[in-house]
Structures are given as structure tokens and as C-alpha cells.
C-alpha positions as CSV (number, residue, x, y, z in Angstrom):
1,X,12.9,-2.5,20.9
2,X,10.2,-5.2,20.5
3,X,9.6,-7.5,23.2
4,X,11.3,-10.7,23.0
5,X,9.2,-14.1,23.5
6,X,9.4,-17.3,23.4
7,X,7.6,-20.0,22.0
8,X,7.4,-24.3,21.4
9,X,6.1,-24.8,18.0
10,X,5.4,-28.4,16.4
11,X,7.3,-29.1,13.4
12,X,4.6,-31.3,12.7
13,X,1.6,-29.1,12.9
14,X,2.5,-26.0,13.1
15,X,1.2,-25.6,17.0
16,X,2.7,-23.7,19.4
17,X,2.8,-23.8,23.1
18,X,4.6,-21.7,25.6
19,X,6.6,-24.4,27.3
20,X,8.2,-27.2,25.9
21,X,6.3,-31.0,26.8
22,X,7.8,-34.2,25.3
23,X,4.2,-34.8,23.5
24,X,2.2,-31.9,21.3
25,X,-1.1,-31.1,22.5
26,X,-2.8,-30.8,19.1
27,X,-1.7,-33.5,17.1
28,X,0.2,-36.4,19.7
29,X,3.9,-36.4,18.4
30,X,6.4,-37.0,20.0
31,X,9.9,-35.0,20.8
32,X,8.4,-32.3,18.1
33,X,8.4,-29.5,20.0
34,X,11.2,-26.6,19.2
35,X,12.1,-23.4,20.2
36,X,10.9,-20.1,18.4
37,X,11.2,-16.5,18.5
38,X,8.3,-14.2,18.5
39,X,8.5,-10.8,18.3
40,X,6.2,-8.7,20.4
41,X,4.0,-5.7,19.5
42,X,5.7,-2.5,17.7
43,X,6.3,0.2,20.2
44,X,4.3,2.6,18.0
45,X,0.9,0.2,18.6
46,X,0.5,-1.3,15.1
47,X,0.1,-4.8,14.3
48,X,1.2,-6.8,12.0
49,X,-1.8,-6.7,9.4
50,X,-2.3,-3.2,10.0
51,X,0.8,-1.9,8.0
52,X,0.9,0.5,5.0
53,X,-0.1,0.2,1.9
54,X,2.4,-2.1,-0.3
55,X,3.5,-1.4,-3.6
56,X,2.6,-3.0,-6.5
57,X,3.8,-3.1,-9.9
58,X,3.0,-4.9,-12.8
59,X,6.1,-6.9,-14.8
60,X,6.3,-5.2,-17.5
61,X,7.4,-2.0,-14.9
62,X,9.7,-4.0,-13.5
63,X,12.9,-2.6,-14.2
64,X,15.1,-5.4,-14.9
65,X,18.9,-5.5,-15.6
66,X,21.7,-7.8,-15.5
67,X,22.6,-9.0,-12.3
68,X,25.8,-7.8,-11.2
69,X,28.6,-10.8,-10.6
70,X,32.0,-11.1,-9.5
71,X,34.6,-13.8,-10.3
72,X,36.0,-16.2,-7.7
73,X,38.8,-17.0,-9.5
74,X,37.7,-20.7,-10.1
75,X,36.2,-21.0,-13.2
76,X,34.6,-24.2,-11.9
77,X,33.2,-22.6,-9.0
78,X,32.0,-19.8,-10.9
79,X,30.3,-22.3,-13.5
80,X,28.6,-24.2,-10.9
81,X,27.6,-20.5,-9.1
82,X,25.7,-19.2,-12.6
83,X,28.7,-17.0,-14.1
84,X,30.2,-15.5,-10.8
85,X,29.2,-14.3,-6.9
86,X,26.3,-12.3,-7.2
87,X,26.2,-9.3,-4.1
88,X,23.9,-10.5,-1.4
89,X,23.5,-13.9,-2.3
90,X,23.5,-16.9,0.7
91,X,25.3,-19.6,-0.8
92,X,25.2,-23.3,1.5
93,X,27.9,-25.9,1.1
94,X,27.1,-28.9,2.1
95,X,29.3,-32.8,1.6
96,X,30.8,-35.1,3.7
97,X,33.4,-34.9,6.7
98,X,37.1,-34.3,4.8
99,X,35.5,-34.1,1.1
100,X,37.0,-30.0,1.1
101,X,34.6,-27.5,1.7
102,X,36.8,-25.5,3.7
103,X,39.4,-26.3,1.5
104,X,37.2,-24.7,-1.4
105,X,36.5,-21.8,0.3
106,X,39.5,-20.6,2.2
107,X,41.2,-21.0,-1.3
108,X,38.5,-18.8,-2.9
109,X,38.1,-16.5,-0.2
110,X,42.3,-16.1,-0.2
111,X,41.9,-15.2,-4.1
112,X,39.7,-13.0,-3.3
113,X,40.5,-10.9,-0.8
114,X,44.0,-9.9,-3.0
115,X,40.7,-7.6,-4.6
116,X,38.0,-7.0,-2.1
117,X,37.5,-6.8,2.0
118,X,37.1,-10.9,2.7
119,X,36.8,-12.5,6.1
120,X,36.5,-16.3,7.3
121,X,34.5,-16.4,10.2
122,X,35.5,-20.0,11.7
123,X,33.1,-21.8,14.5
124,X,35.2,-25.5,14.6
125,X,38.5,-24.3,14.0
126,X,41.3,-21.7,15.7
127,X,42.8,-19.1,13.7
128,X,46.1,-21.0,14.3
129,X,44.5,-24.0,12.5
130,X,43.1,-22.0,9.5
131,X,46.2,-19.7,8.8
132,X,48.9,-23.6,9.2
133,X,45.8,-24.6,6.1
134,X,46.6,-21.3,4.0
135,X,50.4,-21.8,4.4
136,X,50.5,-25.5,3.7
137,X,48.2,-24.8,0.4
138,X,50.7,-22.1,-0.4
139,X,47.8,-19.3,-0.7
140,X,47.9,-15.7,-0.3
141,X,47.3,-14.6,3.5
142,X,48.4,-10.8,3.6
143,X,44.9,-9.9,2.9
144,X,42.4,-11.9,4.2
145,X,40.8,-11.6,7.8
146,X,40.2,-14.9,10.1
147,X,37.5,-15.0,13.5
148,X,37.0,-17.5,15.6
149,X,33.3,-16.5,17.1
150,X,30.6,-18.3,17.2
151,X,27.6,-15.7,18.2
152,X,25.9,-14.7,15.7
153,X,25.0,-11.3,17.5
154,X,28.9,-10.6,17.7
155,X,29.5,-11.5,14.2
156,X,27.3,-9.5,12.6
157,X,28.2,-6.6,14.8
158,X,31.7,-6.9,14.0
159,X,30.6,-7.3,10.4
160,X,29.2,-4.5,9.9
161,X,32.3,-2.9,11.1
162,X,34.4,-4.6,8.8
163,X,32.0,-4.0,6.4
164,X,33.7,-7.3,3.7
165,X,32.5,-7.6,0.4
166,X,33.0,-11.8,0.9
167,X,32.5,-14.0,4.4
168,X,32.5,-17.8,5.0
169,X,30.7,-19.0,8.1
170,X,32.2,-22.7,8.8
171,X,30.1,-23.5,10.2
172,X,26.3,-23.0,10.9
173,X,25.6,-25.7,13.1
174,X,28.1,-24.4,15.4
175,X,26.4,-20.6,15.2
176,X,24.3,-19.6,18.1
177,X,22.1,-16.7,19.1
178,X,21.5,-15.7,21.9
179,X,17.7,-15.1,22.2
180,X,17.7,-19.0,22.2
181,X,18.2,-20.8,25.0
182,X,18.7,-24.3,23.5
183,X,22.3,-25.7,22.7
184,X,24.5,-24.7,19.0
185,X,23.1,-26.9,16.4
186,X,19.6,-27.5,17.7
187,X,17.0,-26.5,15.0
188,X,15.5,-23.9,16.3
189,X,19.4,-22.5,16.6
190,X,20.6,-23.0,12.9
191,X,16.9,-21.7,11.6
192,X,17.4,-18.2,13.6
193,X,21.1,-18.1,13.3
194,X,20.4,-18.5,9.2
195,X,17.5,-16.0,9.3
196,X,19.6,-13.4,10.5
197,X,22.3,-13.8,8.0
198,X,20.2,-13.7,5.2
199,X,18.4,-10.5,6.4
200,X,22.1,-8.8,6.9
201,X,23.3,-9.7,3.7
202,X,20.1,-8.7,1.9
203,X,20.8,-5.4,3.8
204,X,24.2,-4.8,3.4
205,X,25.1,-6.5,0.0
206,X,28.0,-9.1,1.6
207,X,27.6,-12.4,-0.5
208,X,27.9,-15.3,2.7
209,X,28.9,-18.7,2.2
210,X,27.6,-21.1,4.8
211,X,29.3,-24.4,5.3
212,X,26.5,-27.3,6.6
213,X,26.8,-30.6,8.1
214,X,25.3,-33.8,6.8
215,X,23.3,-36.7,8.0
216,X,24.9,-40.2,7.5
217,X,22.9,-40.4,4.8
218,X,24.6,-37.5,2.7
219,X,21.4,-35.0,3.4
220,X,22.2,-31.2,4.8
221,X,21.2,-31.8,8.6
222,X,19.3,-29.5,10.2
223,X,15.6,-27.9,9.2
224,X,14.7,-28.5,5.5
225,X,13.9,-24.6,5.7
226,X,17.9,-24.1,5.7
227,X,17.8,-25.1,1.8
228,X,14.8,-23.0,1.5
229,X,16.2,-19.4,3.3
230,X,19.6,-19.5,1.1
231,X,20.2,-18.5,-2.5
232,X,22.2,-21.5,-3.9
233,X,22.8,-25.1,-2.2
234,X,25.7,-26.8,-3.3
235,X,26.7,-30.5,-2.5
236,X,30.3,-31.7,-2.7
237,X,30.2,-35.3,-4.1
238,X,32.7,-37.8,-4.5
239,X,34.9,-40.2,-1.9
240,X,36.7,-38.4,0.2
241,X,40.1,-41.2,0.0
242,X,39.7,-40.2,-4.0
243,X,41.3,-37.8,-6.3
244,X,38.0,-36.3,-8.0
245,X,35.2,-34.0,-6.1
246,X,32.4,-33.1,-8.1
247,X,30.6,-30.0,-6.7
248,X,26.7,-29.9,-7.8
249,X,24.3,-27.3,-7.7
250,X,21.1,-28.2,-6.4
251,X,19.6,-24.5,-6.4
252,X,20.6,-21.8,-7.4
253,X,18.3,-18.5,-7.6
254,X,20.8,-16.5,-10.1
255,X,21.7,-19.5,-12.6
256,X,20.8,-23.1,-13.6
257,X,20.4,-26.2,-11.3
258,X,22.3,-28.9,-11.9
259,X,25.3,-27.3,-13.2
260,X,28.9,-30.1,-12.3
261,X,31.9,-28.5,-11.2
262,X,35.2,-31.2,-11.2
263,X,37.9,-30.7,-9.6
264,X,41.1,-32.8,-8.0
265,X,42.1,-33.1,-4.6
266,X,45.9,-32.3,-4.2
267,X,48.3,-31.8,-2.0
268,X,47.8,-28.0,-2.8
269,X,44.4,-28.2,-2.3
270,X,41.8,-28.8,-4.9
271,X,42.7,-28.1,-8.9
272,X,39.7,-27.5,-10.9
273,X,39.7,-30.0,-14.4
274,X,38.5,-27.5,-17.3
275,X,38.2,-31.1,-19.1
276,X,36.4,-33.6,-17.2
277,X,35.6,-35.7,-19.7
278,X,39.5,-37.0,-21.3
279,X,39.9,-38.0,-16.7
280,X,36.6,-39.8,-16.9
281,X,38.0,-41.5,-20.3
282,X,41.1,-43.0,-18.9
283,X,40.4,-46.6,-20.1
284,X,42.2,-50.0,-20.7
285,X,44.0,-50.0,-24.2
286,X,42.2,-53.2,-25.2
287,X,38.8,-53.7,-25.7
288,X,37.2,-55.5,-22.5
289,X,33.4,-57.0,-22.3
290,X,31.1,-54.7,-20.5
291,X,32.4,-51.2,-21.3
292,X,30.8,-48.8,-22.9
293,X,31.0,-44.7,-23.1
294,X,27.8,-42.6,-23.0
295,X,27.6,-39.0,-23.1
296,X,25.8,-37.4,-19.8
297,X,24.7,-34.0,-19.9
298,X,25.5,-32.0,-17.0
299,X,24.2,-28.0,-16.6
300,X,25.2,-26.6,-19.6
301,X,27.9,-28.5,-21.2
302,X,28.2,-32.4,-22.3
303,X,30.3,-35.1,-20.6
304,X,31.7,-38.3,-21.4
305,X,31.4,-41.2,-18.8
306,X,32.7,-44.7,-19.0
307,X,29.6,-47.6,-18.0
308,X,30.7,-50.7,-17.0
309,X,28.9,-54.1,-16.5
310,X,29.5,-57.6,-15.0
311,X,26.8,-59.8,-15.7
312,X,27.5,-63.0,-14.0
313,X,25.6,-66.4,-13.3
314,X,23.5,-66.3,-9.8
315,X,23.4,-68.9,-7.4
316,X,21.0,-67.1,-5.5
317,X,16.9,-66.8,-5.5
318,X,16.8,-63.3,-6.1
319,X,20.0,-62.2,-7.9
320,X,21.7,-58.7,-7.1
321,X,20.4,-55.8,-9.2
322,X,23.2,-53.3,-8.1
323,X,24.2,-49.8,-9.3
324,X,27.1,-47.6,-8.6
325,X,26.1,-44.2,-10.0
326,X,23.1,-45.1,-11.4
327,X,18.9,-45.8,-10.8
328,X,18.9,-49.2,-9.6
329,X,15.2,-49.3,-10.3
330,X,15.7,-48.0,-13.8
331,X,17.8,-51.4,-13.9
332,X,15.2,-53.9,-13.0
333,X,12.9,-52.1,-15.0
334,X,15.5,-52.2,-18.4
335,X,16.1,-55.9,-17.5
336,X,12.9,-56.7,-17.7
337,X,12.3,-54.6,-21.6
338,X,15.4,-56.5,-22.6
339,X,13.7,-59.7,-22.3
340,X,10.8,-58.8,-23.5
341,X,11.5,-56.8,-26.4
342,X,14.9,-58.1,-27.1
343,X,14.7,-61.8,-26.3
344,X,17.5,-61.4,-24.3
345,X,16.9,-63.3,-20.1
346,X,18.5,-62.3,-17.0
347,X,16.7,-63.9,-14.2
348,X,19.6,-66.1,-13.2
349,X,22.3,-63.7,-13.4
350,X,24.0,-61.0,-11.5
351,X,24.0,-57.8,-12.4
352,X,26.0,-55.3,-11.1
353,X,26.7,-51.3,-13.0
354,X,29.3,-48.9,-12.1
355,X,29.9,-45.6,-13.7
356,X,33.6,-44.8,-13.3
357,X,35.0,-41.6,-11.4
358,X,31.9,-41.5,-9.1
359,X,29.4,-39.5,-11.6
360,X,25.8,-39.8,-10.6
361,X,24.0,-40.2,-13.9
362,X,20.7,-39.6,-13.3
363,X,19.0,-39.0,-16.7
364,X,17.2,-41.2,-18.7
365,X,20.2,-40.6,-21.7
366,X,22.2,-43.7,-19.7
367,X,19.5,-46.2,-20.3
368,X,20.7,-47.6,-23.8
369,X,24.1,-47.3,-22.8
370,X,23.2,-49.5,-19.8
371,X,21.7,-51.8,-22.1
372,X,24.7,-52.1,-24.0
373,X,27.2,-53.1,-21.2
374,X,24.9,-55.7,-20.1
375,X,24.6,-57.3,-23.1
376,X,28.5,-57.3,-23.7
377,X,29.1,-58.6,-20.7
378,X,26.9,-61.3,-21.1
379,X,28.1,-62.2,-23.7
380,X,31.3,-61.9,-23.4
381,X,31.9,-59.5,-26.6
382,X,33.8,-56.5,-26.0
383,X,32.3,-53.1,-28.2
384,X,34.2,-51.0,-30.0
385,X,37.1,-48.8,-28.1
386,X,35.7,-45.4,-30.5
387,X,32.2,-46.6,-29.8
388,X,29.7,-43.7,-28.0
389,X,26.4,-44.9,-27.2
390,X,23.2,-42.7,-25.3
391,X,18.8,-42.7,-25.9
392,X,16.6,-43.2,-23.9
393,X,14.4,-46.5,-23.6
394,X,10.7,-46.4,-23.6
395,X,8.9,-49.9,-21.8
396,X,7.5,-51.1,-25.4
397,X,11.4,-51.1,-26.7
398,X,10.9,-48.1,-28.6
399,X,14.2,-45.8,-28.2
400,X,13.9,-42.1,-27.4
401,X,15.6,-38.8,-28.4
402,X,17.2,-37.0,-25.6
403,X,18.2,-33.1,-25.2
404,X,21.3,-31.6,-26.3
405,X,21.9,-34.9,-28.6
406,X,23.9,-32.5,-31.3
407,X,26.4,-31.3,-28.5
408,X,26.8,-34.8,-27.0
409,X,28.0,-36.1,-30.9
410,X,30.3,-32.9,-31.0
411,X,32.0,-33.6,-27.6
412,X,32.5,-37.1,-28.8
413,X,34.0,-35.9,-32.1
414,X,36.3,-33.9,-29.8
415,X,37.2,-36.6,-28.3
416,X,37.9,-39.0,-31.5
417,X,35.4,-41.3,-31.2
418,X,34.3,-42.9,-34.8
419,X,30.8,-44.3,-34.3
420,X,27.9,-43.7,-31.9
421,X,24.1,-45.4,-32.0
422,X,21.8,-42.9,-31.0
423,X,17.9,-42.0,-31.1
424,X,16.7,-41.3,-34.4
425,X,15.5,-37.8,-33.0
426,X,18.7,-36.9,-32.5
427,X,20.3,-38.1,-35.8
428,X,22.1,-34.8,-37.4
429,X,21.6,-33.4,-40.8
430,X,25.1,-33.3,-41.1
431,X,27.4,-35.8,-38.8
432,X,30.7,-34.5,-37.5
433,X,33.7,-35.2,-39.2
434,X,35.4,-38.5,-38.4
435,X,31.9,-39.7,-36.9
436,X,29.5,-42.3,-38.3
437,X,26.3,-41.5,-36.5
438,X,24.1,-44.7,-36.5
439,X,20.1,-43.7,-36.0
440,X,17.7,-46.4,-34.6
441,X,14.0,-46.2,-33.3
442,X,13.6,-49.9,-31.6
443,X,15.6,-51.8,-29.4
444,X,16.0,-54.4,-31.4
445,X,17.6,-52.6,-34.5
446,X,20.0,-51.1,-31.2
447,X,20.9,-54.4,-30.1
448,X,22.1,-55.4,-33.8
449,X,23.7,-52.1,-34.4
450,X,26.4,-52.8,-31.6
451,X,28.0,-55.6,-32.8
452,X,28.0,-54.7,-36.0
């Protein structure tokens, strides 16, 4: 066995001392210093630079072949995992207290384990308290194997035992090992606690969900080199005293980033919604100033949001610019071509943008739709109920063609919508059925296409 040390490095720069001071040596900051591991010399002699010769290949030898997956059974899930579970793979959940990541996983793990070895390793919660979950969701719980353990040394051992094909750690902050010293949860704990699941399921071929906490301010706590260790990072999204949870991929190394899972929170646990778009379209029967529809893209697939607007008079010196959903800097910035380029002020009034369901719209596709919600609520015109609007605005007023603009039109024709202003870019050859697709290039010839 290699000797065991241990070590203080600075997370700042990268010094490392060996005993821990309020105050690094090298480079003066303050509570930086963390535990470490270092391993000691081989018993054979060799160091670390003196190993043998690697192997090299070019790509073209590189043998390459479809990565093996497995379902969940959650087509959702398995959307936002690339296609399915691939053998090996980390994957970390992070999202609010109560938003259903253990929900989400004992469900999945349950489903599972009716077709492969499964076990929930549980660090916050008794077996008692996991198994009164399965029955109240009304899951199956003949096959799957619960331990409450929170040494990492202990799990893996009895993992490799067990030898499952599936295992959930809930949840890492709360995993320990025990060549640290410093308490569960501490960075240096989670780091070394993560490293060595990693290297045991690149081993042994067990896919391992980790469950992580969040800061206050909805980030994974803990070392940013978490994110970096694990295969696919996943963030539930949504309020947790609300019926929809979107769960987004922020990286994944065996699909695309990005991709939107939806599903409902019920009292049997959470539903997946193969149709997110006709929830997200549940709107008043009338006509109302200040609502519009856009179509987002999301992954790999097109979705249909409601925007809504209240543009009101200020009585203050700086009026609100806020946004619910969406860039509130993109807002000021759109404000500001809209007077310009469309002769149309807003430096008395209030504006304030939600995007209903609790989608995050990120892409620049929302900014004429933005444009047109503002306008009708300012003045007080309602658009059309079949109306679909999305392009992108350039700061001289010119409007821009978007990605995936041909899918967006057919998942509005799906949906029986009748007209939609979009980029001239992304103006078919041939409009869908039942849809009068309305091309413009400026924002002005936008701005007199709506009312029309």
C-alpha cells in the first residue's frame, strides 16, 4: 500500500502546506486552505514520471462504436440523459430542497431494478423513511436494495459485493472518507468522496447517480471540480409549491446540452408531460393586451411558451426593468432599439415580463416576441389568440433568422395556430397547412405586421 499523506492546498493558488493556517503563505488569502490527499511513493521505487511507455493511436484507429444505453423507463429522463443510461457514467442531480430529486430517482431506480441489480445508497434518510416514500408512490419495492451508510470506504466495499448494475448516492455532501480528517461536506470531503466513485464506476461499469446540494443562490455547492469529475449535470428547475419541474441538462458527455425534460409533481410522484407545449398553452379564451406565444427551442425538439407583458406608467426616477424567465439586460437593451428604431418611448414606464410555467428562455429567438408584448401592452391592443411570433433583434432594428425556424412553424401548425411573423431567413418555401407565415427583415415592417 502507498503511504498515505496529508496536505493544505490553496484553492486560490494552488500552494500547499503541511498544516493548515487561517492565511496562505504564497499568495495572502484568507480561510483558503483545504485538506488533500497525497499518495506516497510506489512500493516498487518508481515515480510518477517515470512510468511506461503510453500508447498512442491515431483517430482514425480508434475503434469506435455505439455507445451502449439502457432505458430508465422515463422517456423524459432518458431524453434529457442523451437516449438512455450509458454503463459507467456519473450522473449529478442537483435543484432545490423539496423540488424531487429523490423522488426522480427512487422512482427510476424502482423501475429499474424489476430488470437489473439496483441499490439506493441513502446518507440523510433511514431505510424506514425511503421504503414509507416507495409505498406512498405506489412503486415496485420487491426488488430494489436500500443502505443507509455514509463511508464511502464501506460503500464501495459492499458494492462491489453487490455488484448493481444501477446506484443512487443521496447524498454526496453527506459522504465521507476516511483518509480525511475534516467534517462530511467540507470540500476537500465531497472532492475525494466523488473521486473515488468515479474511478469505481469507470472500473466496474455501475452507472451512479449523485444527488448535490445547492447554494441559496440555485448553484451545486461544493468544489466547481464536482461538475467537472462527473459525466452529466442535471438541474431540477421550477417552484417547488408548483405543479411543473423542468429537469435541464447542463452537460452531458454522451448526448446534447441543454436538452428540457417536463414533468408534473403528483401525489404519485412526478408524471412526465410527453407534450409540454399544449400545458404551457393553457391561456384565457379572450384575447388580453400583452400576450403573446413564441416558440423556444429546447435540445432537440421545439416548444411553445406564452410571454406576457405589463407595461405601465412610472412614478419613479428609474422605472423597473423586470423579467421572470427571461435576460433582464436583453430588456433594457430591446427598450432602448424600440425607441430608436421604432419610434416607440419607454422611459416613463414600467416594464415588467413573465414567461408562464417557469421556462427559462434564454435564446435570442424571444427577443421579437418580447417586443411584441410590450407593445400590446402599451397600448392596450390585444394580438391575435392563433398569433406565433419569434427572430431575433439586431441593435440597428434589423430582425434575425434563428435555428430550427422550420420545426418551430411545424410545432405551431400542430398546435393550430394561423399566422406567425418570423425572420425572413426563416421564411419556408412551402408554409404549413392552415399557416400564413409572414417574413420581415426590419423592425419596423414587424411592428406593422402585428396589428395587422
Amino acid at each position: 500500500m502507498a503511504k498515505v499523506k496529508r496536505m493544505y492546498g490553496c484553492t486560490e493558488c494552488g500552494a500547499t502546506f503541511p498544516k493548515w493556517a487561517g492565511q496562505c503563505g504564497e499568495c495572502g488569502a484568507w480561510n483558503t486552505l483545504v485538506e488533500a490527499v497525497v499518495e506516497g511513493a510506489t512500493p516498487s521505487g518508481r515515480t510518477g514520471w517515470a512510468g511506461d511507455k503510453a500508447n498512442i493511436k491515431t483517430l482514425a484507429e480508434v475503434s469506435v462504436e455505439e455507445i451502449p444505453r439502457f432505458s430508465t423507463a422515463s422517456g423524459e429522463l432518458d431524453r434529457v440523459l442523451g437516449g438512455g443510461l450509458v454503463d459507467g457514467s456519473v450522473v449529478l442531480i442537483g435543484g432545490d430542497p423539496g423540488i424531487g430529486k429523490s423522488t426522480i430517482l427512487l422512482q427510476t431506480l424502482c423501475n429499474i431494478a424489476t430488470r437489473f441489480p439496483a441499490l439506493y445508497v441513502t446518507g440523510e434518510e433511514s431505510q424506514q423513511q425511503v421504503a414509507m416514500r416507495a409505498r406512498r408512490l405506489d412503486l415496485p419495492q420487491d426488488k430494489l436494495k436500500v443502505m443507509t451508510e455514509t463511508c464511502i470506504e464501506s460503500i464501495i466495499a459492499t458494492v462491489r459485493q453487490e455488484k448493481p448494475k444501477v446506484m443512487v448516492i443521496d447524498s454526496i455532501q453527506t459522504i465521507f472518507t476516511e483518509q480525511l480528517q475534516s467534517a462530511p461536506g467540507g470540500v476537500a470531503q465531497v472532492r475525494e468522496s466523488a473521486a473515488l466513485l468515479v474511478r469505481f464506476a469507470k472500473q466496474s461499469g455501475t452507472a451512479i447517480f449523485l444527488v448535490g446540494h445547492v447554494t441559496k443562490e440555485g448553484a451545486l455547492a461544493g468544489p466547481r471540480v464536482l461538475e467537472h469529475m462527473v459525466d452529466t449535470v442535471l438541474y431540477f428547475e421550477g417552484e417547488s409549491d408548483g405543479r411543473l419541474r423542468l429537469l435541464r441538462a447542463v452537460k452531458n458527455r454522451f448526448g446534447a446540452v441543454n436538452e428540457l425534460g417536463v414533468f408534473g409533481m403528483t401525489d404519485k410522484g412526478l408524471k412526465e408531460v410527453s407534450n409540454p407545449s399544449a400545458i404551457f398553452l393553457t391561456r384565457a379564451q379572450e384575447a388580453v393586451p400583452g400576450s403573446v406565444v413564441m416558440a423556444t427551442w429546447e435540445g432537440s425538439r421545439p416548444m411553445l411558451v406564452e410571454v406576457q407583458a405589463l407595461v405601465d406608467t412610472s412614478h419613479l426616477g428609474n422605472p423597473r426593468r423586470v423579467t421572470l424567465g427571461l435576460d433582464q439586460n436583453r430588456l433594457a437593451m430591446l427598450l432602448a432599439v424600440l425607441h430608436r428604431h421604432g419610434g416607440i418611448p419607454t422611459y416613463d414606464q414600467d416594464v415588467f415580463l413573465n414567461v408562464v410555467g417557469g421556462v427559462k428562455v434564454l435564446e435570442t429567438a424571444s427577443d421579437l416576441a418580447l417586443m411584441a408584448a410590450v407593445i400590446s401592452s402599451l397600448r392596450n391592443r390585444p394580438l391575435q389568440h392563433d398569433l406565433l411570433v419569434f427572430g431575433e433583434i439586431g441593435l440597428s432594428g434589423e430582425i434575425r433568422p434563428v435555428p430550427s425556424g422550420q420545426e418551430r412553424l411545424k410545432e405551431a401548425a400542430k398546435h393550430g395556430f394561423k399566422r406567425a411573423i418570423v425572420p425572413k431567413g426563416n421564411a419556408p418555401k412551402e408554409a404549413p397547412p392552415g399557416l400564413q407565415v409572414v417574413a420581415v427583415t426590419r423592425l419596423e415592417q414587424a411592428l406593422d405586421a402585428l396589428f395587422e
